[in-house]
C-alpha positions, -999 to 999 in steps of 0.1 A, spaced: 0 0 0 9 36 -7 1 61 22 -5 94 16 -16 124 40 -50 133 39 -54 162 13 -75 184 40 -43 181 62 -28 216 47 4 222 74 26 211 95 37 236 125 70 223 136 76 229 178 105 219 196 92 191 213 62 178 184 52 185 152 13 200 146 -6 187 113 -37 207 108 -60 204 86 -94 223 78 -129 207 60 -157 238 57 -159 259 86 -140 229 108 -106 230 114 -80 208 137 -47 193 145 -29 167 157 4 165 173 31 139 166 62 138 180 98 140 158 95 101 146 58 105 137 66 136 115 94 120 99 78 90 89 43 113 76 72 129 57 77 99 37 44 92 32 42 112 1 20 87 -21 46 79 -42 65 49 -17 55 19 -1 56 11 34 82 -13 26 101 14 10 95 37 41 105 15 67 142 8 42 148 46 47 141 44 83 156 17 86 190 33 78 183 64 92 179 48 127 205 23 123 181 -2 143 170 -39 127 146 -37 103 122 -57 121 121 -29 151 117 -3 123 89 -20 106 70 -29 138 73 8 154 63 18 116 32 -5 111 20 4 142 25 44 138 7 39 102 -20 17 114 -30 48 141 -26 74 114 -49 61 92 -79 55 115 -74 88 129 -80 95 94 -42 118 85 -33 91 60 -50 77 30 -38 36 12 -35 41 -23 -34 3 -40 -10 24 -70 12 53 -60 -8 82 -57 10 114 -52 -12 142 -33 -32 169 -52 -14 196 -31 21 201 -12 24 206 23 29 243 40 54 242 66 63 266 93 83 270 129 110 254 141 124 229 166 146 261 179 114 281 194 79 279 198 56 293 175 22 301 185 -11 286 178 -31 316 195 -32 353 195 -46 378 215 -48 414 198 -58 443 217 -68 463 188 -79 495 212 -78 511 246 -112 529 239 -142 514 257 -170 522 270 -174 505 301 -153 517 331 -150 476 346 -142 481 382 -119 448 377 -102 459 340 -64 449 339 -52 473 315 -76 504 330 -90 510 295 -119 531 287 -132 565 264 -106 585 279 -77 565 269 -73 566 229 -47 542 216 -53 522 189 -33 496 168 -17 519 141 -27 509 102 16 505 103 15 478 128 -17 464 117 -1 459 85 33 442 100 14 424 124 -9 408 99 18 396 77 39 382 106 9 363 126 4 350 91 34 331 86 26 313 120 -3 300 108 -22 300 139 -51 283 147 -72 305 170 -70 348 169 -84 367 194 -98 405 186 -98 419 220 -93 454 235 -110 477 254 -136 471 226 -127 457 196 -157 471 174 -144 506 184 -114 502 167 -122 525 132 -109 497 111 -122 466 128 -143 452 96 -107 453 75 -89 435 104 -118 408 107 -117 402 73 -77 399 73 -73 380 99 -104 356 88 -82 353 54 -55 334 81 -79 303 81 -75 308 120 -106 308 141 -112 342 149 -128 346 184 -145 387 192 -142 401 229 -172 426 232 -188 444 259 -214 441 233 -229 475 244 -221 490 209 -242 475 189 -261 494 158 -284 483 132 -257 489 113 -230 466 132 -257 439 129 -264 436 92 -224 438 89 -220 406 113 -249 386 89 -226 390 64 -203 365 83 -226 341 97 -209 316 71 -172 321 85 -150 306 116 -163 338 137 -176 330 177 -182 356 201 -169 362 239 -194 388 258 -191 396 293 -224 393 317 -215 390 352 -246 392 369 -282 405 366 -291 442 358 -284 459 390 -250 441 399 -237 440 363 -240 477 356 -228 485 389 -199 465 381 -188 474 346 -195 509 353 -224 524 331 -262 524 336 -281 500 315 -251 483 298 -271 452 310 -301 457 288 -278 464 257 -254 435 262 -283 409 264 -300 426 234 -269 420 211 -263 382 228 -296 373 216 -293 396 184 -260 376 173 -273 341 184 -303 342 162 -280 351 132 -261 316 147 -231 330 159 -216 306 193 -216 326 221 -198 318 253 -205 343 282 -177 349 305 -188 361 340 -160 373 368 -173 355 404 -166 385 426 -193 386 459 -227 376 436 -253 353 452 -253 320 440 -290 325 430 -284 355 409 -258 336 386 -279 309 383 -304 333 372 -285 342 349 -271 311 338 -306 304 326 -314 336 306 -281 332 287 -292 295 282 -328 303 271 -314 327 240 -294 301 228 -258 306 242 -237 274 240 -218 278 274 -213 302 304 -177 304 318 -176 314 355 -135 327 365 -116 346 391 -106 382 388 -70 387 385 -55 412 414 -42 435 386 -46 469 371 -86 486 384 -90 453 405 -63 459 427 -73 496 427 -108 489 441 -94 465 462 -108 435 446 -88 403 463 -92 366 452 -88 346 484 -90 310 490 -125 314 502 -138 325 471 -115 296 451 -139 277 469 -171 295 464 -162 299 428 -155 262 425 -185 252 442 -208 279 420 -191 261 387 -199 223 396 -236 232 414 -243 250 380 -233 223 360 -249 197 376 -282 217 379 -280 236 340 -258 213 319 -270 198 284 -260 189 254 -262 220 236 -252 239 269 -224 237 291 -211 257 323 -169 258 328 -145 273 350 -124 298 333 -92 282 353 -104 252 336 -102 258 302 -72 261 281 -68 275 245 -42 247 234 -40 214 252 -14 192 250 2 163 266 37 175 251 32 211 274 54 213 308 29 243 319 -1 262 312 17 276 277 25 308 288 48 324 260 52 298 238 18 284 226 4 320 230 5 358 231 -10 388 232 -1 422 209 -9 453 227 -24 483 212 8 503 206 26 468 199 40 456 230 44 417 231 35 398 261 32 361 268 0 360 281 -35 372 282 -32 385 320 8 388 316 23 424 317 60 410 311 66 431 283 91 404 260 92 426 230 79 450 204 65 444 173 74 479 159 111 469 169 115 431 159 101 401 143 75 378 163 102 348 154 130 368 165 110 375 200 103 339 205 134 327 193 151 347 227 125 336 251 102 309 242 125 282 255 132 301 285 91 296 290 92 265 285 113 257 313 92 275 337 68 252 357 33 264 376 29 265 408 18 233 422 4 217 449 37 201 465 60 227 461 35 254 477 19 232 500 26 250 527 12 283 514 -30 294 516 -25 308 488 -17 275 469 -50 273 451 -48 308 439 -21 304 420 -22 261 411 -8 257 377 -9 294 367 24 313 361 10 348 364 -7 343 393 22 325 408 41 359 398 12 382 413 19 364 448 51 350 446 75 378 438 89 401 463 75 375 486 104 359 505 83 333 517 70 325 484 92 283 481 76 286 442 91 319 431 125 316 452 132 279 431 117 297 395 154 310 385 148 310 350 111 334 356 134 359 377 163 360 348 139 364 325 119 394 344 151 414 349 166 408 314 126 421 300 130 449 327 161 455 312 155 456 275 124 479 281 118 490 307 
């Protein structure tokens, strides 16, 4: 037989530790990871050879017995195929199309960003990280839209966040969705979704056909919600547009920040979101940075807890098939078994309005600048210092109350942990505090 890769199977994103294959049919799109011997045996695999003539070339290239060779080889093409990456040909059969490649085994390259296209908002979130809102102006330039655009696209990635302040208030926000759609990424919008128009709405039918889902922010009923992000009856026109853009069939998560709501009022609202047809409500902790830590906003153990308990009562009570409820903690944009930690800096960032690279949504390591350097040339001088940098976890901070604060997240473990003598996670992390001086160093 002569295996080939499946044609929908259009890249392969080379990492240090595996390679990605990802393919896209319609509006789906996926990957899967192999590690080095995988990828170099699905290089052979070109249509044109035999496994007999695959496993003679690997065969020499290992320098093992053939028989070793063809069992490990069998066995790696038998799994291939029934997860459906390879086709058997009876005849040689060369594929229709060649196969993109991109990264390196030298530095990660990432299969998620997050671009803050705007400071401008118009809520005033008592819990915001980067304190944006109408007073504060700064927008991604057309410049490093442009640079930005054509860098992200040579990384291929597989998921693009439009973020901000709010992302429809950037004035060219319909160009950018329609570049960064051109990407074949997913593209995921952020939205306060008090902005809406008549206007905005036909626009969006226009994409009901393309890889677009939507992130809005609801964190309570009308009185606590408005209270909370700042403006009078931002509650009414958020729900408006959720239930505008779900009857045009866009998924919808809602993301709600557990602060000190009653458990009756987010189930309340757990079942308005669910009765206008969002797929899933995502109940998270707010971060002690930025307006939070100016109102004085803590996230203590106790509320873990509460938070915790909220997420599985919810879940139990509201689940179904076409509705779920998570725990932001609990959900990660890229899983992988080949990850050492939660894939801060190397499996994602986020671009800043004015350009500033960071390694992570909530991160405010600053580890470059796009207006200064190339997105490879960033990760190639930190991504593998990330990579060596493990989470907090439950036996090294053991001893500390604020273990479950932190468990498995980086930035939280730096929120606590530094300047904290006391802090057994931070004080072992040598790699985290030669990286935060040489970043401090570099800019500042």
């Amino acid at each position: 037989m002569y295996p080939s890769l499946n044609e929908f199977f259009y890249l392969e994103k080379k990492q240090p530790l595996y390679s990605s294959f990802i393919g896209t049919q319609g509006k789906n799109s996926g990957s899967i990871k192999v590690n080095a011997s995988g990828s170099e045996i699905l290089a052979l695999c070109d249509g044109r050879r035999n496994s007999s003539e695959i496993i003679d070339l690997l065969t020499q290239h290992y320098g093992e017995t053939r028989e070793v060779v063809a069992e490990f080889v069998n066995t790696f093409l038998s799994e291939a195929e029934q997860q459906k990456m390879l086709i058997l040909h009876a005849t040689p059969t060369a594929r229709e199309k060649s196969l993109l490649s991109c990264g390196g085994t030298d530095y990660w390259t990432p299969d998620a960003f997050s671009i803050e296209l705007t400071e401008l908002c118009p809520l005033k979130c008592k819990h915001c990280y980067i304190g944006a809102g109408l007073s504060k102006g700064v927008s991604l330039s057309d410049e490093l839209i442009d640079k930005l655009i054509a860098e992200v696209a040579l990384m291929h990635p597989e998921i693009i966040q439009l973020t901000g302040g709010e992302p429809f208030l950037h004035p060219n926000f319909w160009e950018i969705l329609d570049r960064t759609l051109a990407l074949n990424a997913v593209v995921h919008i952020f939205t306060s979704g008090v902005v809406s128009s008549p206007e905005a709405l036909d626009r969006l039918s226009q994409y009901t056909d393309k890889n677009v889902s939507f992130q809005i922010s609801i964190d309570g009923l009308q009185e606590y919600h408005d209270m909370f992000r700042g403006v009078p009856g931002s509650f009414d026109r958020t729900v408006k547009f959720t239930k505008d853009i779900t009857k045009l069939g866009f998924p919808v998560t809602i993301a709600t920040c557990l602060n000190d709501q009653p458990y009756d009022e987010i189930k309340k609202l757990c079942q308005i979101v669910k009765g206008i047809g969002v797929r899933s409500l995502r109940v998270g902790s707010i971060s002690e940075q930025g307006r939070a830590e100016e109102n004085q906003i803590d996230y203590t153990k106790d509320k873990y807890y509460r938070l915790k308990h909220f997420q599985k009562k919810l879940s139990d009570e509201e689940d179904t098939a076409a509705f779920k409820v998570q725990f932001l903690e609990d959900v990660h944009i890229i899983q992988s078994e080949y990850s050492h930690n939660c894939g801060l800096g190397t499996t994602m960032l986020k671009i800043s309005p004015t350009g500033e690279v960071n390694p992570c949504l909530m991160c405010d390591i600053k580890i470059g600048d796009i207006s200064e350097e190339t997105l490879v040339d960033i990760q190639k001088k930190w991504s593998r210092v990330w990579e060596r940098i493990q989470p907090p976890d439950a036996e090294t901070c053991a001893s500390c109350e604020k273990e479950k604060l932190c468990h498995d997240c980086v930035v939280e473990g730096m929120i606590y942990g530094e300047g904290n003598s006391q802090c057994h996670w931070w004080n072992k992390e040598e790699d985290l505090q030669e990286l935060h001086q040489k970043c401090k160093g570099c800019y500042g």
